[in-house]
N, C-alpha and C positions, 0 to 999 in steps of 0.2 A: 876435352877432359880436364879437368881441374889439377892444377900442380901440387905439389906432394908437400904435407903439410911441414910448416917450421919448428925445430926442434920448441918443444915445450917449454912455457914460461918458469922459470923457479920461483916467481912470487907465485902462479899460481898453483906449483901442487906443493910450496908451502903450504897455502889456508886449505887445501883438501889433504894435507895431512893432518892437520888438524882438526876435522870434522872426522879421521877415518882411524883415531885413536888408536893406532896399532895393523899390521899387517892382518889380512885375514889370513888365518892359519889352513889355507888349502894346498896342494900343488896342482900340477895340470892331471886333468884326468880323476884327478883323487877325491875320495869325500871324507870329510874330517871324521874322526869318530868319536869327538866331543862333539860337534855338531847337534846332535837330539838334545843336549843340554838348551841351547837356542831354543829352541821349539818351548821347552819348560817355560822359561825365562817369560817369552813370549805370551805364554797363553796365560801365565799367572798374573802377569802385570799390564797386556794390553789387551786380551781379548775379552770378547762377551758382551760388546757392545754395538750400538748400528755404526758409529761411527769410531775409529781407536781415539781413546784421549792420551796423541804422545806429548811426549814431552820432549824436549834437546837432550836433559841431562837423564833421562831415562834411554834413550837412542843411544848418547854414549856409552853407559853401562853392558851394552853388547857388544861382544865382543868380534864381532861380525859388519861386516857392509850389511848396507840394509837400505829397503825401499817401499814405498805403500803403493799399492794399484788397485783400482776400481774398474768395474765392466758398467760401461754408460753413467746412470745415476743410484748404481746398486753398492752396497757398503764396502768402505774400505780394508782393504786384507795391507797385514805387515808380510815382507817376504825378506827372505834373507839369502846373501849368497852361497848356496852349497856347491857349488861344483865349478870348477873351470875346464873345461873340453876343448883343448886347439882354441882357437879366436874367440870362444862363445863362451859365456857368463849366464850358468845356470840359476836362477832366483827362486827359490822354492816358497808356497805360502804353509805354514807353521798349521794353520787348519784342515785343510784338506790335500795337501804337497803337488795341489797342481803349480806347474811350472812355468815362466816365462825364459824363455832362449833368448839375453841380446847378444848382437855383435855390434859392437861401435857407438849401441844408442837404441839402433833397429832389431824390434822383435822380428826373428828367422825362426823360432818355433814353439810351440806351446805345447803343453801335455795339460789333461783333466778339466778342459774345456768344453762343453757341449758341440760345438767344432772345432778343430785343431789346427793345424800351420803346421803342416807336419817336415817342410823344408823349404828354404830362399836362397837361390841361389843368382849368380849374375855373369857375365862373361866380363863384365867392365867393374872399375873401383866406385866406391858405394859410396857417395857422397856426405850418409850418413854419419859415417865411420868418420870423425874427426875432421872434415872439411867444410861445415857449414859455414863454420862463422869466415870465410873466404869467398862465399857468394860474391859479385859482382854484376852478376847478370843470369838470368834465367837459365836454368840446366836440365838438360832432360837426360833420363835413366832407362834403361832397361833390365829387369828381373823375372825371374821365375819361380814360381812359388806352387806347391804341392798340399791340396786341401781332402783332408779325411773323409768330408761328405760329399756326398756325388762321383768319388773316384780321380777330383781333379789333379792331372800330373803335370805340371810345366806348362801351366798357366803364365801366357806371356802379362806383365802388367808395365804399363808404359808411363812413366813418371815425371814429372816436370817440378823444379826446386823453386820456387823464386825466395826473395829474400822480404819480409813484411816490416820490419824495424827494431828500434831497440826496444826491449821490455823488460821492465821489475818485475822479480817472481819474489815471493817468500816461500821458503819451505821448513817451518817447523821451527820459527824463528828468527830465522837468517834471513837478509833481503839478498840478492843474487841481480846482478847487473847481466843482461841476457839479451840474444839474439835470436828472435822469431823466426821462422821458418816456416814456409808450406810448402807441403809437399802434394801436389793434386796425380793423383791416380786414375787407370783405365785400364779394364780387362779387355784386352781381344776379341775374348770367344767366349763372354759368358755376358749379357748385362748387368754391370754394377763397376760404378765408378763411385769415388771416395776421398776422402781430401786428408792427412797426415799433419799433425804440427810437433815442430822442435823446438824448444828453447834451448839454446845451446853455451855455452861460453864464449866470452868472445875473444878470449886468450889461445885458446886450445880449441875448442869446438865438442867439449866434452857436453852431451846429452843430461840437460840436469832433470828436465821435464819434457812428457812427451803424451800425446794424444794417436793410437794410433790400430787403425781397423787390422783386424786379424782373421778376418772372416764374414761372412756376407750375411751372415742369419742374426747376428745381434754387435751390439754398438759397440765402440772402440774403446781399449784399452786404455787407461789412463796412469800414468806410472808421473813420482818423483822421487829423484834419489837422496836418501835422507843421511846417509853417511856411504860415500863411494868406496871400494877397494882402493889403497895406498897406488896399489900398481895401474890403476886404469891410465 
């Protein structure tokens, strides 16, 4: 089991306070009620097009954490954070409010999906969750995970971390100095294996970018975050 991560760098959630222009104004459990203001904001200045044309200093004009994700090679959606629930970081998309659930980096559940992720759970600490960039050597996992189609409940899937190297990302202007991850997957009791990638921090292990299947019937989720919550 991997030891418990090192209190966080101050230089680094310096420069993520500075991408993250203010507190999102959520609490736990709550959803803001300026929130729909977002969604405006959003569809006036970034939607209606195949791909969003953002911008850095448009991103920061929201007053919100905020991320973009695409399903395989299908256009990209802006999603913004409405909700915090216990551990989990609800990301709603502004067009249609289906949802992406992370905890730590890992999507655990989706809403308004052609198939859904309807729950992930683990008996052991999630590797994803802030411990990547601590890889050393190969790490296997084990999770459960509850899928809408076909009735699947507690699907065991059997995971193994390695670590691939360092990588430069850009995300929306910024280069980001990052730690690759794969993460290679295996269901039990159903065929279909699948492979996960993280780019993560290498300060913290914060999830800046991520590649990652959510379901067996269409291609994986592609997320980066383009202004994180202060509190991550």
């Amino acid at each position: 089991m991997l030891p418990s991560p090192p209190p966080r760098s101050r230089n680094r959630i310096s420069r993520r306070s500075l991408l993250a222009t203010g507190l999102c104004l959520l609490t736990a459990g709550c959803e803001n009620p300026l929130y729909s203001n977002a969604y405006d904001i959003a569809k006036t200045q970034l939607f209606g097009h195949p791909d969003l044309p953002l911008k850095r200093d448009t991103i920061g004009k929201l007053p919100y954490a905020s991320m973009t994700a695409r399903v395989g090679r299908g256009p990209q959606a802006l999603l913004i954070l409405g909700r915090i629930s216990g551990d989990e970081q609800h990301w709603i998309s502004g067009v249609d409010r289906s949802v992406l659930a992370l905890r730590g980096g890992r999507v655990v559940r989706t809403f308004g999906f052609p198939e859904n992720l309807k729950n992930t759970r683990s008996p052991y600490e999630d590797p994803v969750d802030r411990l990547l960039h601590r890889l050393d050597r190969p790490v296997d996992h084990l999770r459960y995970i509850d899928l809408d189609k076909d009735g699947f409940y507690a699907l065991p899937i059997d995971s193994r971390f390695e670590r691939i190297g360092e990588r430069k990302i850009t995300i929306l202007e910024i280069e980001f100095d990052t730690i690759l991850v794969r993460e290679r997957n295996a269901a039990r009791l159903v065929k279909w294996e699948f492979e996960n990638l993280y780019w993560v921090d290498p300060g913290d292990g914060f999830v800046w970018q991520s590649h990652q299947y959510i379901a067996r019937s269409f291609p994986p989720v592609a997320y980066q975050v383009l202004k994180p919550p202060t509190f991550s």
